[in-house]
MDAnalysis code that builds the backbone (N, CA, C; Angstrom):
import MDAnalysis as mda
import numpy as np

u = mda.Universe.empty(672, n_residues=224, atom_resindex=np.repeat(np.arange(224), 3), trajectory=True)
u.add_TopologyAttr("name", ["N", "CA", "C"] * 224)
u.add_TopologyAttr("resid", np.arange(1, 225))
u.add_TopologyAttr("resname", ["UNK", "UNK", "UNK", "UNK", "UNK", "UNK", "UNK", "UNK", "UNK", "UNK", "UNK", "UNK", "UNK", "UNK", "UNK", "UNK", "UNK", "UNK", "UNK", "UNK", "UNK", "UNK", "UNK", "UNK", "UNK", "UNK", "UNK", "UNK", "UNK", "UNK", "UNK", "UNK", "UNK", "UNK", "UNK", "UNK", "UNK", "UNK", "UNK", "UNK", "UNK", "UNK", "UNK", "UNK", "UNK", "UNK", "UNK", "UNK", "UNK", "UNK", "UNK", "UNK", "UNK", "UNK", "UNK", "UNK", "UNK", "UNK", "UNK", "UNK", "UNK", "UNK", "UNK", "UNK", "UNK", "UNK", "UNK", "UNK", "UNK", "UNK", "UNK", "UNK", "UNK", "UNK", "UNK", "UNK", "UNK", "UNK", "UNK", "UNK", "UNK", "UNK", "UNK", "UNK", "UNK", "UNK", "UNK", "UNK", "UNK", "UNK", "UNK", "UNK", "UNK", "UNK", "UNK", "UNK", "UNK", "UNK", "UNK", "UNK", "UNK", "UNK", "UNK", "UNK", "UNK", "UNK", "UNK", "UNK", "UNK", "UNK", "UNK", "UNK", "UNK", "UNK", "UNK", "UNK", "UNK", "UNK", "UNK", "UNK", "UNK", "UNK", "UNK", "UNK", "UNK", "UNK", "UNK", "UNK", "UNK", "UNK", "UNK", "UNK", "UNK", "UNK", "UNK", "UNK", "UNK", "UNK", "UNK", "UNK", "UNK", "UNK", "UNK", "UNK", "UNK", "UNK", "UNK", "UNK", "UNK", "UNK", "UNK", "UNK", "UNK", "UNK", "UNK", "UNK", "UNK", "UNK", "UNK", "UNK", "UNK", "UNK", "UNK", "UNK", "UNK", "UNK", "UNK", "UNK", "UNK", "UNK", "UNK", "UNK", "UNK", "UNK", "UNK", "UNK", "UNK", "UNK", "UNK", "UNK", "UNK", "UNK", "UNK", "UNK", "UNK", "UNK", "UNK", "UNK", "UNK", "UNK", "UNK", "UNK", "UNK", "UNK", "UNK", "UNK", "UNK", "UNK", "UNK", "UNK", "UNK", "UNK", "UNK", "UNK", "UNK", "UNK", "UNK", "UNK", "UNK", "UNK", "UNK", "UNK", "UNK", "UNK", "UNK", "UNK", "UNK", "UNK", "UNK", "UNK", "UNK", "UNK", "UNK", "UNK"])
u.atoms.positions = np.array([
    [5.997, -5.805, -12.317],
    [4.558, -5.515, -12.395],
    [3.898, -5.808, -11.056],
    [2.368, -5.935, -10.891],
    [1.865, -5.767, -9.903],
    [2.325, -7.392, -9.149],
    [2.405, -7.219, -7.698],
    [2.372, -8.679, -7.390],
    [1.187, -8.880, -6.564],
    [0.378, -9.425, -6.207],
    [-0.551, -9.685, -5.187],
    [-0.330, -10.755, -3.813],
    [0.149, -11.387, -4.851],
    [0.377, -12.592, -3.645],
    [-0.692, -13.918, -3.857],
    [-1.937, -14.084, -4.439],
    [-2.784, -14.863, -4.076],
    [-3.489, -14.713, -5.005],
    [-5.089, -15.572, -5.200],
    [-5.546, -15.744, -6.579],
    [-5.749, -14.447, -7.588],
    [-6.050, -13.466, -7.152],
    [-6.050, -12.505, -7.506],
    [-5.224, -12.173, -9.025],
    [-3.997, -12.477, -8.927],
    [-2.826, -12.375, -9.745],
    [-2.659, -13.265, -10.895],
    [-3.653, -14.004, -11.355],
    [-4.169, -14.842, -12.327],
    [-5.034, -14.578, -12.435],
    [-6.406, -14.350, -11.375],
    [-7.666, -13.340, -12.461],
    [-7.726, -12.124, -13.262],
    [-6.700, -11.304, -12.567],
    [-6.302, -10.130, -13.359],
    [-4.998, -9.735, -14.333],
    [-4.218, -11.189, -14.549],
    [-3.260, -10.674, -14.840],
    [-2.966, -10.206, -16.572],
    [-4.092, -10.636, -17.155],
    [-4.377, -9.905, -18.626],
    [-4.926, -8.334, -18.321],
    [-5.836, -8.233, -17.332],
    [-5.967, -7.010, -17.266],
    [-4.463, -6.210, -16.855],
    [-3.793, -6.067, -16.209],
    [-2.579, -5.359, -15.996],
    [-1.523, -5.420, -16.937],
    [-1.784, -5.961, -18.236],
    [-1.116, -5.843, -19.320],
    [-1.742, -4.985, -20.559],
    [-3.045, -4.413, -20.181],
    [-4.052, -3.817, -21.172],
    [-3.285, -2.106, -21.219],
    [-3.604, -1.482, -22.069],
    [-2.894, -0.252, -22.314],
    [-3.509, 0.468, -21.202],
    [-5.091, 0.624, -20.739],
    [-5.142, 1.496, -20.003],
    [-4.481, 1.690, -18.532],
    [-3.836, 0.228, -18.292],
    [-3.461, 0.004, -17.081],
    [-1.391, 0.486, -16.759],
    [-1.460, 0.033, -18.254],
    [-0.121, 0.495, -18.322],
    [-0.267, 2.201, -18.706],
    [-0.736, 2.822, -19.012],
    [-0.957, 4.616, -18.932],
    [-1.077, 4.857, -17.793],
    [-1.554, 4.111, -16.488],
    [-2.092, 4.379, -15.345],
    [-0.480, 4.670, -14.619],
    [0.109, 2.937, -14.917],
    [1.427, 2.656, -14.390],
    [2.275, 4.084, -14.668],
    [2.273, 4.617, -15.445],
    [3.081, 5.644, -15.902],
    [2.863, 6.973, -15.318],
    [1.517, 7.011, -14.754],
    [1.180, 8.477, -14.531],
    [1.362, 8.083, -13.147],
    [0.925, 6.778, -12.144],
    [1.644, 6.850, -10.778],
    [2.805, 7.052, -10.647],
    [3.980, 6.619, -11.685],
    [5.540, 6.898, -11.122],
    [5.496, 8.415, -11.191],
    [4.730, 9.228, -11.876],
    [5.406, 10.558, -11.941],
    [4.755, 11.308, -11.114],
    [3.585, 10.743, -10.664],
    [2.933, 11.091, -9.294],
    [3.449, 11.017, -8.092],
    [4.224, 9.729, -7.754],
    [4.601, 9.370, -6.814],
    [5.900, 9.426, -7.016],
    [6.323, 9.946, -7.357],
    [7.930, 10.746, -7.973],
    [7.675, 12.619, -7.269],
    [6.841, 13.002, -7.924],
    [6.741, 14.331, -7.772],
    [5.703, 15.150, -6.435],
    [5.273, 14.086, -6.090],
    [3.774, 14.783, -5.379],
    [3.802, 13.597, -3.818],
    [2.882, 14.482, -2.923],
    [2.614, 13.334, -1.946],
    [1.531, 12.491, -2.348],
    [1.388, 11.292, -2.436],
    [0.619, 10.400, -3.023],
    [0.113, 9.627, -1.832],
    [-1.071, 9.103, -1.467],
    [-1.447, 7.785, -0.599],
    [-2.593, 7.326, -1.586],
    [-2.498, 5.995, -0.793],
    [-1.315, 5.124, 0.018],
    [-0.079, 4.912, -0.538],
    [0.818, 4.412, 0.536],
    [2.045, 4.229, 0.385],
    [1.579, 3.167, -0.823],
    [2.917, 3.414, -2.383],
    [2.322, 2.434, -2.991],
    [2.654, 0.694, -2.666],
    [3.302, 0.732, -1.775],
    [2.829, -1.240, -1.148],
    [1.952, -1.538, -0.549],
    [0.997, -0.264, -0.299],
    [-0.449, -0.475, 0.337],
    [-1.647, -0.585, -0.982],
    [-1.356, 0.100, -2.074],
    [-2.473, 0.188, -3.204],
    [-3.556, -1.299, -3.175],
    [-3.199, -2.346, -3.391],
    [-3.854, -3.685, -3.713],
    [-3.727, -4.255, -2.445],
    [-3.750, -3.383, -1.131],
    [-4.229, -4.218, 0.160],
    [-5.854, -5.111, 0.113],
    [-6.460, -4.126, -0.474],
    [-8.088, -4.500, -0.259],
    [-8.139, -6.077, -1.139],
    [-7.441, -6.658, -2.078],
    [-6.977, -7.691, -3.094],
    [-6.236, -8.559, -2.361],
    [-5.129, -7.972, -1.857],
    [-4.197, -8.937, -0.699],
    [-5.034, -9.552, 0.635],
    [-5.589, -8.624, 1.363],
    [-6.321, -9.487, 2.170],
    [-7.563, -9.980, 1.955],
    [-7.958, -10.110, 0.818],
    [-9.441, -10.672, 0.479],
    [-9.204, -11.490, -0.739],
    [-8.557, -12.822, -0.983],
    [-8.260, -13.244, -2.082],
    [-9.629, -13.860, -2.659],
    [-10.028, -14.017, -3.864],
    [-10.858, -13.806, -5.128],
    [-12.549, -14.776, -4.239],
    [-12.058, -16.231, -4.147],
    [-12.477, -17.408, -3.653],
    [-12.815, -16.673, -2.285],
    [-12.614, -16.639, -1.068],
    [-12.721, -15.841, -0.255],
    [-13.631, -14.594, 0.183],
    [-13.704, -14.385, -1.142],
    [-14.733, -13.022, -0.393],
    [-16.174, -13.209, -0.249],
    [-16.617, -12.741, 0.902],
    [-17.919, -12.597, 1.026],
    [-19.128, -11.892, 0.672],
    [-18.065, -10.350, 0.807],
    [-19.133, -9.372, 1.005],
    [-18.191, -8.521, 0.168],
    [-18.794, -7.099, -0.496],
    [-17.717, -6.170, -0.891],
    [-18.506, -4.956, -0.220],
    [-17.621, -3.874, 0.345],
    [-18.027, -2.715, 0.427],
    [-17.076, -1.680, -0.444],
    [-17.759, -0.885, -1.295],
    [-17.410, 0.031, -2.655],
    [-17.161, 1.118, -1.965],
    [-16.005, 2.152, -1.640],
    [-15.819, 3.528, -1.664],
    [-15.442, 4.378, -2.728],
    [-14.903, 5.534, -2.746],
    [-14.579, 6.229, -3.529],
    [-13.232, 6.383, -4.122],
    [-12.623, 7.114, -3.135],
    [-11.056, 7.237, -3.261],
    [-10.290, 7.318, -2.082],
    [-9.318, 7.123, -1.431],
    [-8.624, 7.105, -0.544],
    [-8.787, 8.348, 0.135],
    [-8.514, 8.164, 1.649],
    [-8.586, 9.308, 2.419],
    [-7.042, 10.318, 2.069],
    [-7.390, 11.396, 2.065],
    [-6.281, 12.397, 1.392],
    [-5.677, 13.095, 2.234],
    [-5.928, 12.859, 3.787],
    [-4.474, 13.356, 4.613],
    [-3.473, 12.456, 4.899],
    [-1.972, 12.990, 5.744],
    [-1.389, 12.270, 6.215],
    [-1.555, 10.493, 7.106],
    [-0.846, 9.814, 6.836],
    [-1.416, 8.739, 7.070],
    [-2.406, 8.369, 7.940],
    [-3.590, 8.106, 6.661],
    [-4.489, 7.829, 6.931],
    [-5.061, 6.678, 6.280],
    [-4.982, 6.605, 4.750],
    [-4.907, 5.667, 3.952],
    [-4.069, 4.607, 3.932],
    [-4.441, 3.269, 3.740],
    [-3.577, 2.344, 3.714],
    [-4.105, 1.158, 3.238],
    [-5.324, 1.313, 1.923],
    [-5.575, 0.362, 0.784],
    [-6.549, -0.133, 1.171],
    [-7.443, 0.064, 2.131],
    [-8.838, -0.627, 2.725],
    [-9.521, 0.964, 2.623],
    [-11.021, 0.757, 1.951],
    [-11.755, 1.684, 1.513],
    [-12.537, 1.887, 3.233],
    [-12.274, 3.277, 4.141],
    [-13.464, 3.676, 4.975],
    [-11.914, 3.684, 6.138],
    [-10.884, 2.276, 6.226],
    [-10.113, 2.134, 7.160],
    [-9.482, 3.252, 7.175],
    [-8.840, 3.833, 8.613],
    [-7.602, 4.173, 8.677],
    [-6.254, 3.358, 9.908],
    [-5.176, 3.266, 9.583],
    [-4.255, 2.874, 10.513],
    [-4.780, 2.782, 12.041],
    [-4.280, 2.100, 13.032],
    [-4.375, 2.074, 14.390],
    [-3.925, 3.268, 14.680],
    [-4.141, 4.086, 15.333],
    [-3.576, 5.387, 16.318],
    [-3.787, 6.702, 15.455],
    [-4.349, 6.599, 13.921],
    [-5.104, 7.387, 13.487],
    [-6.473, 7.664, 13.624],
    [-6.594, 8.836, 13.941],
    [-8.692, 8.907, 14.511],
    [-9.287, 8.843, 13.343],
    [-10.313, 8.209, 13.600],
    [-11.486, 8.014, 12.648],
    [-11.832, 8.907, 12.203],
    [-12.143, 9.373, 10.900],
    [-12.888, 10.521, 10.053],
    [-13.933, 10.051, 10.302],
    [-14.695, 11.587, 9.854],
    [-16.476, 11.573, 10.437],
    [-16.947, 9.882, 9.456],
    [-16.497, 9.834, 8.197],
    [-17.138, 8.788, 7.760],
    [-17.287, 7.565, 8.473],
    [-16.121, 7.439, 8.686],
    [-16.074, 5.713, 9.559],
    [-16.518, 5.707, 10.973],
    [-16.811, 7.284, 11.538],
    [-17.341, 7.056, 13.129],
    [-18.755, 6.966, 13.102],
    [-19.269, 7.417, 12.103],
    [-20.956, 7.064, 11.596],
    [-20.826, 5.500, 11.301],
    [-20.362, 4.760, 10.187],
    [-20.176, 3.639, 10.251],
    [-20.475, 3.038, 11.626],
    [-19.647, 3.030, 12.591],
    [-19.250, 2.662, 13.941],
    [-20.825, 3.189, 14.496],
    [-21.137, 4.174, 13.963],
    [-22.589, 4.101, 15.372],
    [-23.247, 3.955, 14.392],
    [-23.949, 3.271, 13.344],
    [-24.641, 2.920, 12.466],
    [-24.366, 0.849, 13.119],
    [-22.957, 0.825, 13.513],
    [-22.852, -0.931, 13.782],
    [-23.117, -0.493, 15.303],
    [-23.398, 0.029, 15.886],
    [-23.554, 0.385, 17.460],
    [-25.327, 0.177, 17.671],
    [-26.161, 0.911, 16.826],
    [-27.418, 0.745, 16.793],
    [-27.611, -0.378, 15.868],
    [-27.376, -0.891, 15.024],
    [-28.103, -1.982, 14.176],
    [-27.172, -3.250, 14.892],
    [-26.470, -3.329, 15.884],
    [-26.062, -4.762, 16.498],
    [-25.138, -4.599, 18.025],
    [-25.302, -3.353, 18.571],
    [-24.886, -2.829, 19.237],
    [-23.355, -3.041, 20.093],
    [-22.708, -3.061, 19.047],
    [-21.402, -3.051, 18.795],
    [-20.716, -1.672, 19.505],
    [-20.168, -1.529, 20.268],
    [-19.626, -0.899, 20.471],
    [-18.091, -0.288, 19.948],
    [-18.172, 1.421, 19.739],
    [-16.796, 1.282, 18.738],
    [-15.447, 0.939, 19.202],
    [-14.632, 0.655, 18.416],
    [-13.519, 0.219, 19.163],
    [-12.513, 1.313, 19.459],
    [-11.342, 1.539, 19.875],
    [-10.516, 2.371, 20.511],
    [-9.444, 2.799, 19.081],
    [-9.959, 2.507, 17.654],
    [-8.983, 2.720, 16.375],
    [-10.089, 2.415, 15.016],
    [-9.637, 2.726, 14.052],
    [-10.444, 2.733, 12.473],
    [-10.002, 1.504, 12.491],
    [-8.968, 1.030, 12.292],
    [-8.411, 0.124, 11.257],
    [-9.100, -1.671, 11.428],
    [-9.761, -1.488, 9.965],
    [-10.810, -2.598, 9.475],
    [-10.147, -4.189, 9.038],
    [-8.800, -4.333, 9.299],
    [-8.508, -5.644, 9.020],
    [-8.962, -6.511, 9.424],
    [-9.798, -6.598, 10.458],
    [-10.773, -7.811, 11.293],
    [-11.480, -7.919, 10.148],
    [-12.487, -6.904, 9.598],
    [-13.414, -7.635, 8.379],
    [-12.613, -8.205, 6.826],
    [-11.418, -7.252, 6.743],
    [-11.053, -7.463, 5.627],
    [-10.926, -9.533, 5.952],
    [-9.781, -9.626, 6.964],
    [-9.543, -11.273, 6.924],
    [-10.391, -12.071, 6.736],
    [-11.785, -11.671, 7.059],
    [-12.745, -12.670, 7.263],
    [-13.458, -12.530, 5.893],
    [-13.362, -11.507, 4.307],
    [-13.678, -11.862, 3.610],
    [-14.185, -10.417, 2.933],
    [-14.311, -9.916, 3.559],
    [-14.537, -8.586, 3.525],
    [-13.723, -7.489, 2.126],
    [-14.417, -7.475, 1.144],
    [-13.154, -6.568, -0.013],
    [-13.238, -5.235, 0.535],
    [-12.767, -4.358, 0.885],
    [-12.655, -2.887, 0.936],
    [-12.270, -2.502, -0.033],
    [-13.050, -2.079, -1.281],
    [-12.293, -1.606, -2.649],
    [-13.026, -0.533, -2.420],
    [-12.105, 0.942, -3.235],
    [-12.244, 2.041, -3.109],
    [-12.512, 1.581, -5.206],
    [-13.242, 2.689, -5.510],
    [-13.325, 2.712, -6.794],
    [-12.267, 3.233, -7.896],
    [-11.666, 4.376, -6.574],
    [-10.111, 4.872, -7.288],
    [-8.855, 4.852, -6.103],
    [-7.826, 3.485, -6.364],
    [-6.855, 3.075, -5.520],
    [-6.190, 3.883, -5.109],
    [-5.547, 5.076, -5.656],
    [-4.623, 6.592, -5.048],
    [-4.941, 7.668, -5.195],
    [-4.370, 8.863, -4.821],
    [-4.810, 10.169, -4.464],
    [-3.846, 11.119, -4.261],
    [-3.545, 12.157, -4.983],
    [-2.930, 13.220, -4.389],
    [-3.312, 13.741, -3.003],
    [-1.937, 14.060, -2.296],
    [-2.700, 14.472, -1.016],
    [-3.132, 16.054, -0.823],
    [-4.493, 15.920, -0.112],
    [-5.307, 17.026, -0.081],
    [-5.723, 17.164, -0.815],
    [-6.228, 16.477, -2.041],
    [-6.954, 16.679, -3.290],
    [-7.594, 15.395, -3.344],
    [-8.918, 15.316, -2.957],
    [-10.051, 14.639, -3.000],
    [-10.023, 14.376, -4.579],
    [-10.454, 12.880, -5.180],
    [-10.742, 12.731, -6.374],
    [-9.717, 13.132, -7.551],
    [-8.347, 13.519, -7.062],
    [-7.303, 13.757, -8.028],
    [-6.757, 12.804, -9.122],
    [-7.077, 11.444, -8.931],
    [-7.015, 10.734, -9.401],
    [-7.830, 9.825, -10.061],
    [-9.076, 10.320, -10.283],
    [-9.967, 10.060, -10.652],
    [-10.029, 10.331, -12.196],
    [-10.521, 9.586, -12.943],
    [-10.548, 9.047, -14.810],
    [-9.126, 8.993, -14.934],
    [-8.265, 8.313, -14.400],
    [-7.002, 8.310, -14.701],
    [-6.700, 6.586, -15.589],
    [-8.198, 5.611, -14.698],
    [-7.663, 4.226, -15.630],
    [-8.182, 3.219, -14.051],
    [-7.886, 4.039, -12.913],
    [-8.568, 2.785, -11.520],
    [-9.522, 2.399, -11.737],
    [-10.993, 3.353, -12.552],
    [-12.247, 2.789, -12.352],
    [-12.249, 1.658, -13.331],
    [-11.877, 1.752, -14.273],
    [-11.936, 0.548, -15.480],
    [-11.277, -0.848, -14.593],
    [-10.296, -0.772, -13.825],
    [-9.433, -1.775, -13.167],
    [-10.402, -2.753, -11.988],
    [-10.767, -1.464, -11.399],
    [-12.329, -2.111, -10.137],
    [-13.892, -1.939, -10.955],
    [-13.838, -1.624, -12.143],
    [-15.674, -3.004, -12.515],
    [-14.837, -3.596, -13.107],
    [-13.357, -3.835, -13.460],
    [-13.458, -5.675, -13.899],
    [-13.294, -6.111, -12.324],
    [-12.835, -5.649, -11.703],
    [-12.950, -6.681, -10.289],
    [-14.116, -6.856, -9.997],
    [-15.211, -5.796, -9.607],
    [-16.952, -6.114, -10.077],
    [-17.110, -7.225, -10.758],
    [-16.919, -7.255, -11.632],
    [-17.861, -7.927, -12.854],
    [-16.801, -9.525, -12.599],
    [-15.440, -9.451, -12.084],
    [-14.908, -10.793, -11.862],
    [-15.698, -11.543, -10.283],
    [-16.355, -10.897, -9.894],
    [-17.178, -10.993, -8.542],
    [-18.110, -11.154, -9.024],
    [-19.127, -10.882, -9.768],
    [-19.881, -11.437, -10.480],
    [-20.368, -12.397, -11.035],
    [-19.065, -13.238, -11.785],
    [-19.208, -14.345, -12.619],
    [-19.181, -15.868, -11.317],
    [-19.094, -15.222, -10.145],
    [-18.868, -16.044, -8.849],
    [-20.011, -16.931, -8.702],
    [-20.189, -18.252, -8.655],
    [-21.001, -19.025, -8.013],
    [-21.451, -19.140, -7.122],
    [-21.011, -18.439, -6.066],
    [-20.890, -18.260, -4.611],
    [-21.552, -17.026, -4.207],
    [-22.380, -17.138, -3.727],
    [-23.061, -15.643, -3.075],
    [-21.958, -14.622, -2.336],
    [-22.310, -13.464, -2.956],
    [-21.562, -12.074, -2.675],
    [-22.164, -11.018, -1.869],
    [-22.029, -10.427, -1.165],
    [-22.864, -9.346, -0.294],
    [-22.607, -8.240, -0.906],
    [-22.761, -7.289, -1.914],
    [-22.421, -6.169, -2.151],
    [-23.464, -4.740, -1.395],
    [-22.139, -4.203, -0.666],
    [-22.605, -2.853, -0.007],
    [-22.298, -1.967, -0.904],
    [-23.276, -1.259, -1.007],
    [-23.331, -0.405, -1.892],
    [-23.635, 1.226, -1.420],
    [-22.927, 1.893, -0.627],
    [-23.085, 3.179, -0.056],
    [-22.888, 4.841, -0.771],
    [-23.913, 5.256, -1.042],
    [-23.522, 6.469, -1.446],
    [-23.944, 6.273, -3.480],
    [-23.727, 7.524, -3.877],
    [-23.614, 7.519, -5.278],
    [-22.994, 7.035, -5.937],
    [-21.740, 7.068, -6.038],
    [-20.614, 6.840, -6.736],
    [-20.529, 4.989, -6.344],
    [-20.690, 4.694, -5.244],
    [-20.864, 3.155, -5.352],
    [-22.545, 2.448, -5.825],
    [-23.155, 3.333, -5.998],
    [-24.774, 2.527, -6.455],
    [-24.513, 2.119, -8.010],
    [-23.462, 3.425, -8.620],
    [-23.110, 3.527, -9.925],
    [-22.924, 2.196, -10.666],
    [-22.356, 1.262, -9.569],
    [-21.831, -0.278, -9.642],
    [-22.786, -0.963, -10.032],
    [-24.186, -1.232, -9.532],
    [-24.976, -2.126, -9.379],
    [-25.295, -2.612, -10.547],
    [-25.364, -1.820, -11.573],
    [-25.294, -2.357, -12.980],
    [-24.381, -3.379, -13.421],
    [-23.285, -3.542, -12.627],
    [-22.179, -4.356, -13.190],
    [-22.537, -5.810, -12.327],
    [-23.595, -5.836, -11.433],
    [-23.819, -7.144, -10.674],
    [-25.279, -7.383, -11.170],
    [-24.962, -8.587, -11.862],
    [-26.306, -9.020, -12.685],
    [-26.918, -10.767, -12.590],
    [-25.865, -11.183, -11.791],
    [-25.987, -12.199, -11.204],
    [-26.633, -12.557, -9.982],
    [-28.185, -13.606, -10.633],
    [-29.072, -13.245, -9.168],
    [-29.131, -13.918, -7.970],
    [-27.720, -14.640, -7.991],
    [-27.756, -15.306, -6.994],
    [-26.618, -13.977, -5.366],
    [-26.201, -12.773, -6.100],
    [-25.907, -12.350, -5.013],
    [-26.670, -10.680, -4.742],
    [-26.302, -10.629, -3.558],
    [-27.369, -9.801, -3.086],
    [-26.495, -8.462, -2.687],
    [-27.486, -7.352, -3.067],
    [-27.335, -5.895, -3.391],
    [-27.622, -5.355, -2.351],
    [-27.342, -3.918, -1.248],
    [-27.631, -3.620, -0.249],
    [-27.413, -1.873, -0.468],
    [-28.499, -1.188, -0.913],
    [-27.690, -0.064, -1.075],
    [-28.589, 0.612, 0.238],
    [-27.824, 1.825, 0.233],
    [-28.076, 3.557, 1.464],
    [-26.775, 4.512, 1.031],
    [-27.196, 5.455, 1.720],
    [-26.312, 6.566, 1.544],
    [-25.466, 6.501, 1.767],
    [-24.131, 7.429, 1.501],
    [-23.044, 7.374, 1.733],
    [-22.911, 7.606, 3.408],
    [-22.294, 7.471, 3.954],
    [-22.302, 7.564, 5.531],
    [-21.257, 8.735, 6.062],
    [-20.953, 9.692, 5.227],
    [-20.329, 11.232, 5.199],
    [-21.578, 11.630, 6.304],
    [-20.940, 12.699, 7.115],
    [-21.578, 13.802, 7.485],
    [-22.508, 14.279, 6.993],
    [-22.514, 14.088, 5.557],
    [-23.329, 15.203, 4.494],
    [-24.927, 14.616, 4.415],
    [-24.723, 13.152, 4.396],
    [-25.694, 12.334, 3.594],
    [-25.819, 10.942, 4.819],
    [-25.498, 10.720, 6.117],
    [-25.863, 9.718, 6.491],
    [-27.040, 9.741, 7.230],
    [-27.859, 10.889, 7.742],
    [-29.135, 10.798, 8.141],
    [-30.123, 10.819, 6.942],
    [-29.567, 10.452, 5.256],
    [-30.574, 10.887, 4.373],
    [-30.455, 9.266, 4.168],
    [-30.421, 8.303, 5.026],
    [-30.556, 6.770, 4.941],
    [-29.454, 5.528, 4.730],
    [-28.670, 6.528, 5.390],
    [-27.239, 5.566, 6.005],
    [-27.439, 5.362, 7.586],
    [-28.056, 5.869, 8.232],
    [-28.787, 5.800, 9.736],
    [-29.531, 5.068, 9.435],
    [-29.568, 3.741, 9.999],
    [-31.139, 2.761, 10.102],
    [-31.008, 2.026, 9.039],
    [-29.977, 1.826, 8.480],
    [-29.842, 1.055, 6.757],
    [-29.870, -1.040, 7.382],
    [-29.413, -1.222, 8.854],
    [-29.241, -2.170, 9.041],
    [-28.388, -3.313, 8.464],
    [-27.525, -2.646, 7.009],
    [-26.544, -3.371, 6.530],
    [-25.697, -4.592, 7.137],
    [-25.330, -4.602, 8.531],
    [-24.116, -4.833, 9.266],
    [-25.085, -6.657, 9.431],
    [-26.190, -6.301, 9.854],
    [-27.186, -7.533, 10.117],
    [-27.647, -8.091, 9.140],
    [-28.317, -7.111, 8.118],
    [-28.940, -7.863, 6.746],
    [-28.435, -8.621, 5.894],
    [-26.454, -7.900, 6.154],
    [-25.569, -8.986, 5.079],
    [-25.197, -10.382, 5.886],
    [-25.519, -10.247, 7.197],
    [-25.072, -11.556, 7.952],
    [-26.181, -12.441, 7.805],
    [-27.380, -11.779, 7.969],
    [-28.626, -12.922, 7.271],
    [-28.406, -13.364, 5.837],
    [-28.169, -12.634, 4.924],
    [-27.968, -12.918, 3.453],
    [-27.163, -14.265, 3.589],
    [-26.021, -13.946, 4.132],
    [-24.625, -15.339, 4.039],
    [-25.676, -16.664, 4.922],
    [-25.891, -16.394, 6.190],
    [-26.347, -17.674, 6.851],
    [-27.683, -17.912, 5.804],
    [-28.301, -17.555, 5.233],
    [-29.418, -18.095, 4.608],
    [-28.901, -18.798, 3.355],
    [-27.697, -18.082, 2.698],
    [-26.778, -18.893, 1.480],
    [-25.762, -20.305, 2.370],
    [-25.910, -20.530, 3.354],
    [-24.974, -21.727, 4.360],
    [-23.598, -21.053, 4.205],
    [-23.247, -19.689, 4.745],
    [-21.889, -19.174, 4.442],
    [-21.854, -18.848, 5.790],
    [-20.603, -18.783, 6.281],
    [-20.711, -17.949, 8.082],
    [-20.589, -16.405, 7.999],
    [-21.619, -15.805, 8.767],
    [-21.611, -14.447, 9.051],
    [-20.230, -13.725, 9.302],
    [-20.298, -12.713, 9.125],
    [-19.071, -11.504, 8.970],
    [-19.185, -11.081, 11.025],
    [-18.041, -11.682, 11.595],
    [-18.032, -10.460, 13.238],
    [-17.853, -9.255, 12.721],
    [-18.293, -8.484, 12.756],
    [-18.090, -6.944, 12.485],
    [-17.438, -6.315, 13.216],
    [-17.106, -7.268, 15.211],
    [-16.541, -6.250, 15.808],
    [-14.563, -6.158, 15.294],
    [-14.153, -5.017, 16.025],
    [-13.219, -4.630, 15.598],
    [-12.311, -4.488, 16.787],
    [-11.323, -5.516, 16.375],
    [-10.225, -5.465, 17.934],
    [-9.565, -4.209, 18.486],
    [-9.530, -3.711, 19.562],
    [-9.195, -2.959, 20.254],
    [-7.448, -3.006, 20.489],
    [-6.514, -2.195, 19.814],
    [-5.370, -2.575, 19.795],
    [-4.595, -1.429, 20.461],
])
C-alpha cells in the first residue's frame, strides 16, 4: 500500500483502506499498465513526502498534473529542473517578481518552498498524458478534502492559497478561524490579469505566519 515516509501515513492510513481509495488503486494499475500516465507513480504523494502533516505552513491547491512529457513530478504548478516553465508557473514567477521582486530563477522546480513547508497538492494526483482532467471523479478529490479538512483540525495557523475555481471550491472545507484564506485567479494565461496579477499572495502569506510567531516562507528558488 501507499508508503509516505512521515506523519502523513498515520493520519491517513484509515483513509487508504476505504473502498473509494481502493477502486482508485485499481483503476491506476490499469492506467499505468496501459496508457502514459504522470507522474511517475513514486512521484504521486511527493507534495505529502516533502511537507509532512506538523510542518506545513501554507497550502497551495491546483488542479491536476501537468499532462506532457516530463513535466509532472507530484508538486502542484512545479516542473523538473531543465524542464521550461509552462505559461502557468512563469506568471507565478512574475506575479513573485512584482509583489517582492524576486527574480525568476533559471528552472520551475518548487522544492525550495515545498521543504520549508509549503504543500503543493494538486486536487487530482495523476493524469493521462495529453488529456487534461482525465482523471478526474475517479476517487483523488475525496482523498485531498480529507487532507483539507485534516489541515483544518490543525492548531497551528495554515496559509491556504487558493487560486483559480476549482481551488476556491475548497474554502468550504476550511472552517477553522484561526487559519487564513487567500484567494485570486488561477494564474493560466486565460485568467491571470482577471486578479492573479497584483494578488500580492507571496507577501500577504509571509505577514499572516510572522503575525501568527511562525517564520516566513523564502519564496526564492535556487538556480540549479
Amino acid at each position: 500500500m501507499v508508503h509516505i515516509g512521515n506523519s502523513w501515513d498515520d493520519i491517513l492510513a484509515e483513509e487508504f483502506k476505504k473502498e473509494y481509495y481502493l477502486d482508485l488503486r485499481e483503476f491506476l494499475k490499469r492506467e499505468y499498465a496501459n496508457y502514459n500516465v504522470y507522474p511517475n507513480m513514486y512521484d504521486i504523494f511527493n507534495s505529502l513526502k516533502y511537507a509532512p502533516y506538523e510542518k506545513v505552513k501554507a497550502v497551495i491547491i491546483g488542479q491536476d498534473p501537468y499532462h506532457g512529457p516530463g513535466q509532472a513530478h507530484g508538486l502542484c504548478f512545479s516542473v523538473k529542473a531543465g524542464v521550461a516553465p509552462p505559461p502557468s508557473l512563469q506568471n507565478i514567477f512574475k506575479e513573485l517578481k512584482s509583489d517582492l521582486g524576486i527574480d525568476p530563477p533559471n528552472n520551475g522546480e518548487l522544492t525550495d518552498w515545498a521543504n520549508q513547508g509549503v504543500l503543493m497538492l494538486n486536487s487530482v494526483l495523476t493524469v493521462r498524458e495529453g488529456m487534461a482532467n482525465s482523471h478526474k471523479g475517479k476517487g483523488w478529490e475525496i482523498l485531498t478534502d480529507e487532507i483539507i479538512r485534516k489541515l483544518n483540525e490543525r492548531d497551528k495557523p495554515i496559509a491556504f492559497m487558493l487560486w483559480g475555481g476549482n481551488a476556491k471550491a475548497k474554502a468550504p472545507l476550511i472552517t477553522n478561524p484561526i487559519h487564513g484564506i487567500f484567494k485570486a485567479a488561477h494564474p493560466s494565461p486565460l485568467s491571470a490579469y482577471n486578479g492573479f496579477f497584483g494578488c500580492h499572495h507571496f507577501s500577504l502569506v509571509n505577514k499572516f505566519l510572522t503575525d501568527n510567531g511562525i517564520p516566513p516562507i523564502d519564496w526564492r528558488i535556487s538556480n540549479k
